[in-house]
VMD Tcl script that builds the backbone (N, CA, C; Angstrom):
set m [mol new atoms 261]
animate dup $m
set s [atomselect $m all]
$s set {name element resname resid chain x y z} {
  {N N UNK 1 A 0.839 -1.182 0.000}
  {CA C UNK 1 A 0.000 0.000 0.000}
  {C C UNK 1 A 0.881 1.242 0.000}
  {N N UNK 2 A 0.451 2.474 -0.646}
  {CA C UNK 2 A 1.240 3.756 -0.693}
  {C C UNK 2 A 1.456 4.127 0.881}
  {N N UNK 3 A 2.386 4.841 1.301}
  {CA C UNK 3 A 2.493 5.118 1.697}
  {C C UNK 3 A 2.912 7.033 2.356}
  {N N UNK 4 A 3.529 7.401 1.445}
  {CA C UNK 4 A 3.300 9.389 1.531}
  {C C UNK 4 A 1.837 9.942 0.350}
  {N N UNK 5 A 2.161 10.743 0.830}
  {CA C UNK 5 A 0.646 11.560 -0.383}
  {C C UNK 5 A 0.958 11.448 -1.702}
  {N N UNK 6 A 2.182 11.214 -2.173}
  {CA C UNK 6 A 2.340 11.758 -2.983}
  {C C UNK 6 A 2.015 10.173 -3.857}
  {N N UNK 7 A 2.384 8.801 -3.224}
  {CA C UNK 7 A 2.367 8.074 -3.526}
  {C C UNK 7 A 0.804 7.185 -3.894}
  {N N UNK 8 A 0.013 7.563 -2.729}
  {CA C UNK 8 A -1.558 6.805 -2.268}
  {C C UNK 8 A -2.073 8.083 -3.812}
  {N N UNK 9 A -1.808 9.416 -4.122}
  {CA C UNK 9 A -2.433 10.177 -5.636}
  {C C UNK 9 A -2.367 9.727 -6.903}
  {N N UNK 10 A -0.630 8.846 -6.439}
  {CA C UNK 10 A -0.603 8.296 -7.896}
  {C C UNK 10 A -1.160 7.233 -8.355}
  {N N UNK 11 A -1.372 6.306 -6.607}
  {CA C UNK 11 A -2.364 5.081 -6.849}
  {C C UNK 11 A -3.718 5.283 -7.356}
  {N N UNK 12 A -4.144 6.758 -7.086}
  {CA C UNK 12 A -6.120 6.728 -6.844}
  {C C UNK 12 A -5.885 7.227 -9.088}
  {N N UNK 13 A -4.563 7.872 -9.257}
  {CA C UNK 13 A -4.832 8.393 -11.022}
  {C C UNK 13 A -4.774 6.839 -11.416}
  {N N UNK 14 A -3.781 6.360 -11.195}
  {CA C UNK 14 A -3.126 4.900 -11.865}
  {C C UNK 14 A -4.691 3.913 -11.781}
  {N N UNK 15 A -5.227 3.961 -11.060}
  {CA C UNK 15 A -6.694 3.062 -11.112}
  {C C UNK 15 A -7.958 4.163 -12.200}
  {N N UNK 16 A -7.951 5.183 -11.689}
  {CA C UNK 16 A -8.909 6.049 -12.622}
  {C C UNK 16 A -8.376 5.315 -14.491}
  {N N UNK 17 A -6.961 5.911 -14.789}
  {CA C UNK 17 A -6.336 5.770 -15.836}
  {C C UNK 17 A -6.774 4.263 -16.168}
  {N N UNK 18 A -6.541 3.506 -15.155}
  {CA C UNK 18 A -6.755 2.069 -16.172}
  {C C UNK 18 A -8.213 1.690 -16.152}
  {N N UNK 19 A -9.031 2.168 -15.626}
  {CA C UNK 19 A -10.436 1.812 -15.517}
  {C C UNK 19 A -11.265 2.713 -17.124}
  {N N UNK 20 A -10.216 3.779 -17.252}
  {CA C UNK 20 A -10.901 4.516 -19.001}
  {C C UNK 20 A -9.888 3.418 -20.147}
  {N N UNK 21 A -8.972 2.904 -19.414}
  {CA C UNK 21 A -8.306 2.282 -20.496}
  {C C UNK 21 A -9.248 0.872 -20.767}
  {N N UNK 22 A -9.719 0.617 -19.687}
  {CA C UNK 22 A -10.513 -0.762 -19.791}
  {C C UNK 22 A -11.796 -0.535 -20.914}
  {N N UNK 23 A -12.524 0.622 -20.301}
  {CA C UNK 23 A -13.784 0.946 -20.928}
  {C C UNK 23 A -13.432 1.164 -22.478}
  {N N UNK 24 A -12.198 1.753 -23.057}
  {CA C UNK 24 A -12.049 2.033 -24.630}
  {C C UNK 24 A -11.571 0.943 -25.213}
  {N N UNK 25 A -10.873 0.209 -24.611}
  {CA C UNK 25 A -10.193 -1.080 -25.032}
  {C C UNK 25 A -11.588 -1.808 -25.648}
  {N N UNK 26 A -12.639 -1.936 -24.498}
  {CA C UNK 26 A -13.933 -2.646 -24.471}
  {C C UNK 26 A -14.506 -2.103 -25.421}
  {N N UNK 27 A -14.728 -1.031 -25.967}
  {CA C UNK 27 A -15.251 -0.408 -26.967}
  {C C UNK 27 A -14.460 -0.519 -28.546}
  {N N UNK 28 A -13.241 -0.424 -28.576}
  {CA C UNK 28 A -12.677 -1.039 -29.594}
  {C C UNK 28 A -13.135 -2.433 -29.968}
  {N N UNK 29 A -13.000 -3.383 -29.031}
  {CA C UNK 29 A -13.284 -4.870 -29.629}
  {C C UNK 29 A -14.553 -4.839 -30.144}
  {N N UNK 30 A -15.858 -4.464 -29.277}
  {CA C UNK 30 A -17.279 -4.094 -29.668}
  {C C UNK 30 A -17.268 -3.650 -30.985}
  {N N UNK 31 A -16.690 -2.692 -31.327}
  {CA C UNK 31 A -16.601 -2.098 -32.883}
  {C C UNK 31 A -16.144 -3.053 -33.884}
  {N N UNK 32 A -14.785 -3.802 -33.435}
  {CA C UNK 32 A -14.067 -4.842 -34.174}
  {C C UNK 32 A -15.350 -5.959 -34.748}
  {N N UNK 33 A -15.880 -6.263 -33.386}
  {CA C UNK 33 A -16.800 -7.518 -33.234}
  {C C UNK 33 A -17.745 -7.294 -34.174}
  {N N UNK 34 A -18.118 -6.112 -34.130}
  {CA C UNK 34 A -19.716 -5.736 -34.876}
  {C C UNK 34 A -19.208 -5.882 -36.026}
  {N N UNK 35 A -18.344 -5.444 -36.393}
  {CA C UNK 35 A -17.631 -5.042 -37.946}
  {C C UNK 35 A -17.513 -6.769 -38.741}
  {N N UNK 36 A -16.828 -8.036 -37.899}
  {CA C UNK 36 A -16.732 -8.937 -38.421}
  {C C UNK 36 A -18.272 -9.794 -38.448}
  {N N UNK 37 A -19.024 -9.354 -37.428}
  {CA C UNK 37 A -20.419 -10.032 -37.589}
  {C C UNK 37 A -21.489 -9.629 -38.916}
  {N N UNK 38 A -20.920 -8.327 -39.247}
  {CA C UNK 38 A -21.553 -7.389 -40.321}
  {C C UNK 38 A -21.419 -8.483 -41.301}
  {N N UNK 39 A -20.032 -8.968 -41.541}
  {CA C UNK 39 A -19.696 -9.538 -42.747}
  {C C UNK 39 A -19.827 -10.662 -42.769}
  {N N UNK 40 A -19.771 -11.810 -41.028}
  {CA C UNK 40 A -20.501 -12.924 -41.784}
  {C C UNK 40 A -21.391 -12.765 -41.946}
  {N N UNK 41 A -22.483 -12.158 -41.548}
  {CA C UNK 41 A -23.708 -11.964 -41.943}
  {C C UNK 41 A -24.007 -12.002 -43.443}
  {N N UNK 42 A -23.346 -11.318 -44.269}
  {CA C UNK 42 A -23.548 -11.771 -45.947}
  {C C UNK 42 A -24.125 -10.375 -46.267}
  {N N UNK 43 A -24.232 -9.410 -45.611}
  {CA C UNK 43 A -25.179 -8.468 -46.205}
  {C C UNK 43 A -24.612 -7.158 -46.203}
  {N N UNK 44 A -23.413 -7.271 -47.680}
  {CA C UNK 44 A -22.464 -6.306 -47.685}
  {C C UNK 44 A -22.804 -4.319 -47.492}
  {N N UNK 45 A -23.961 -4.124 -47.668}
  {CA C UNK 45 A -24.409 -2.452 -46.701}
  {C C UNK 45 A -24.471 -2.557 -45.384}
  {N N UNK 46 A -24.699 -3.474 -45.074}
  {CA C UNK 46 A -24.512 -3.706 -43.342}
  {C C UNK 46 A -23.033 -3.114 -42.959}
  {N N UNK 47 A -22.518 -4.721 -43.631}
  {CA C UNK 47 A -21.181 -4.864 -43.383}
  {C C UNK 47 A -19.739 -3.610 -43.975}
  {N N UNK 48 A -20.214 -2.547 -44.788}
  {CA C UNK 48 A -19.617 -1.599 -44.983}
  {C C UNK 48 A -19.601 -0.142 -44.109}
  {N N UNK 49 A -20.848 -0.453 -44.107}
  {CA C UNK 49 A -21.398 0.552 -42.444}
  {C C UNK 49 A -20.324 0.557 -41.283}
  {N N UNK 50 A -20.621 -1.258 -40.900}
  {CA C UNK 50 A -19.870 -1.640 -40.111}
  {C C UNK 50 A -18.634 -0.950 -39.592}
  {N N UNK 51 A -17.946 -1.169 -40.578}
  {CA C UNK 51 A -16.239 -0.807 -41.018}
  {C C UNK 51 A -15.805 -0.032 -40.864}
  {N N UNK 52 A -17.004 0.971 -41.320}
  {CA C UNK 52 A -16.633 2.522 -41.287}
  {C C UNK 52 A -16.594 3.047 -39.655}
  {N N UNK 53 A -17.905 2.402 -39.122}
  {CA C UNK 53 A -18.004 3.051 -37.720}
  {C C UNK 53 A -16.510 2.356 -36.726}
  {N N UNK 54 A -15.729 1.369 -37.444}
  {CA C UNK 54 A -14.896 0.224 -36.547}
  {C C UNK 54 A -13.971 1.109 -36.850}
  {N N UNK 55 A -13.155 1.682 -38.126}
  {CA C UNK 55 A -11.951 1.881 -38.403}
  {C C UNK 55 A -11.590 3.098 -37.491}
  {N N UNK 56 A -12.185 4.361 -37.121}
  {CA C UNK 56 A -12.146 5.360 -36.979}
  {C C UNK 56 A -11.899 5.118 -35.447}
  {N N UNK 57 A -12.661 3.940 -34.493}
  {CA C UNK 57 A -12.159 3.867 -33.344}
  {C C UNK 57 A -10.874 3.275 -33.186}
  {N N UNK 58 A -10.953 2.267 -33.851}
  {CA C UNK 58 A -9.403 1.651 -33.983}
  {C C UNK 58 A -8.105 2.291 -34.180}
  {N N UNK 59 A -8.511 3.492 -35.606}
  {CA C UNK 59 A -7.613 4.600 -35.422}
  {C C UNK 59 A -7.088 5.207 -34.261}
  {N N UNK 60 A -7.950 5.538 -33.600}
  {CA C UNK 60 A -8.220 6.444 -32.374}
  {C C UNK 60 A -7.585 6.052 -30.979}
  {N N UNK 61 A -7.867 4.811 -31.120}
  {CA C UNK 61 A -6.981 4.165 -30.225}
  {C C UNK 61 A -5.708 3.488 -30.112}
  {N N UNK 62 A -5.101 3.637 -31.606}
  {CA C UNK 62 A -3.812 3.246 -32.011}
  {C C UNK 62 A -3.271 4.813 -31.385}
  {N N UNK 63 A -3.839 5.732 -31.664}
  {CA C UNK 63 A -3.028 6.775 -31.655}
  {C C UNK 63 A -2.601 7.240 -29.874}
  {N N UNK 64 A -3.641 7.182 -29.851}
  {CA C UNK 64 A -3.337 6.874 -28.104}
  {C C UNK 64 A -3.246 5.900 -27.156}
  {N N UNK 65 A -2.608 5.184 -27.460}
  {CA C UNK 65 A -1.711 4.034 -27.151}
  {C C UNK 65 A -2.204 2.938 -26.466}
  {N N UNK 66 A -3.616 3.007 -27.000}
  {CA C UNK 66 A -4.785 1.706 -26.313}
  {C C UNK 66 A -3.791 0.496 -26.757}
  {N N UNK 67 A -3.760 0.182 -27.472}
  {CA C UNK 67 A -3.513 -0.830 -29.092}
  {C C UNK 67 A -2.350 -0.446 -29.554}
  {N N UNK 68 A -1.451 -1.029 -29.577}
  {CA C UNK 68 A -0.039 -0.561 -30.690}
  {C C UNK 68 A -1.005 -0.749 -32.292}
  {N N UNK 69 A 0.144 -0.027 -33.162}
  {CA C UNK 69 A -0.241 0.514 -34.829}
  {C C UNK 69 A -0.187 -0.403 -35.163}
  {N N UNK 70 A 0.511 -1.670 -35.123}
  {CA C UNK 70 A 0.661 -2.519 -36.396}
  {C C UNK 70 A -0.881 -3.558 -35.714}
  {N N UNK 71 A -1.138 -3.443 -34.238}
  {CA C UNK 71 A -2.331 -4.206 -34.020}
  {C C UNK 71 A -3.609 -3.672 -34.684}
  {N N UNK 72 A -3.691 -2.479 -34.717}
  {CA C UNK 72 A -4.819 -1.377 -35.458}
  {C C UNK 72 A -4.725 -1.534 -37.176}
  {N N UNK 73 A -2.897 -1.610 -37.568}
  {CA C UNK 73 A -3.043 -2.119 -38.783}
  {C C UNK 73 A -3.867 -3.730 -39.377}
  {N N UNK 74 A -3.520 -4.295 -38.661}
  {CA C UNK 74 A -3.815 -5.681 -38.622}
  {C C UNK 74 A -5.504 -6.039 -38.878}
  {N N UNK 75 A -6.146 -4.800 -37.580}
  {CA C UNK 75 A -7.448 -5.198 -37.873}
  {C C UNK 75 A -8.365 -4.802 -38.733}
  {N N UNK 76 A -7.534 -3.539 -39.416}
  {CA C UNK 76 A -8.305 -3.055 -40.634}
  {C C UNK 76 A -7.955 -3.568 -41.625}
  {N N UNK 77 A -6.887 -4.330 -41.583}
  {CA C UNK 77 A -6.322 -5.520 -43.050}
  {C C UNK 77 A -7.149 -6.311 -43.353}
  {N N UNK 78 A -7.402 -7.084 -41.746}
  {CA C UNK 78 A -8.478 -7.950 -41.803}
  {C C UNK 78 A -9.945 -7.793 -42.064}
  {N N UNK 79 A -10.258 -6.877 -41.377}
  {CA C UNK 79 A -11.860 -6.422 -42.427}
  {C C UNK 79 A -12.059 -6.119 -43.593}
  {N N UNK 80 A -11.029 -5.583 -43.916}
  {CA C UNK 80 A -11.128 -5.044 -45.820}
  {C C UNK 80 A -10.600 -6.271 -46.375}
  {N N UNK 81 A -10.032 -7.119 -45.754}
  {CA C UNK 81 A -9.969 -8.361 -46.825}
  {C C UNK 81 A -11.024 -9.447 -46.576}
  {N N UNK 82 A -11.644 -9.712 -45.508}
  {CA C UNK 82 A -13.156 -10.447 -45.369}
  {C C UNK 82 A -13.886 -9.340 -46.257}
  {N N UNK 83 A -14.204 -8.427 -46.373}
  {CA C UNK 83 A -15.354 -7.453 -46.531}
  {C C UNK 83 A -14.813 -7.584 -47.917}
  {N N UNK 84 A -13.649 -7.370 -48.741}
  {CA C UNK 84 A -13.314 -7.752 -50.363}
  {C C UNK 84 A -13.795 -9.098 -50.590}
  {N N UNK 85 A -13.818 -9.917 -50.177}
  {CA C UNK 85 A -13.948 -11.491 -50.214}
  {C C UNK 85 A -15.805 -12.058 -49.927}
  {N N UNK 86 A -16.345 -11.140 -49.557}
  {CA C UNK 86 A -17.944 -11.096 -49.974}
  {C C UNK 86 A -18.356 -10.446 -50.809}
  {N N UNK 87 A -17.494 -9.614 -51.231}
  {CA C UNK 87 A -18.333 -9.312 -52.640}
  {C C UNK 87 A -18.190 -10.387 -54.160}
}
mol reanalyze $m
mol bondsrecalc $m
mol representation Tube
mol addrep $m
């Protein structure tokens, strides 16, 4: 347990900080998830919708260091090549 002030402040940010990191993380996959269900689904306006609303969080969170880039690269590789591969 902390022990000076200065230490028990950095504990109460360090829990705040990872409890928004949890909630966007959680919201990235949600987006991911929806995005790949779009496309098995078969019903490529769905599934382009999808993509659009997924990429922009994924972006978003590469940039601020939810997700490293090449993981954010990875998952938009992967939707645009399922989502090429139903049409």
């Amino acid at each position: 347990m902390a022990n000076t002030p200065q230490a028990r402040k950095r504990a109460r940010q360090s829990e705040v900080r990872r409890q928004q990191n949890a909630s966007q993380r959680s919201t990235v996959r949600t987006h991911f998830k929806n995005a790949l269900q779009a496309i098995a689904g078969g019903d490529k306006t769905k599934a382009v919708e999808a993509i659009k609303n997924a990429v922009p969080v994924i972006d978003s969170s590469a940039r601020k260091g939810l997700i490293g880039k090449n993981t954010a690269a990875r998952q938009k590789s992967l939707l645009s090549k399922r989502l090429k591969a139903l049409s």
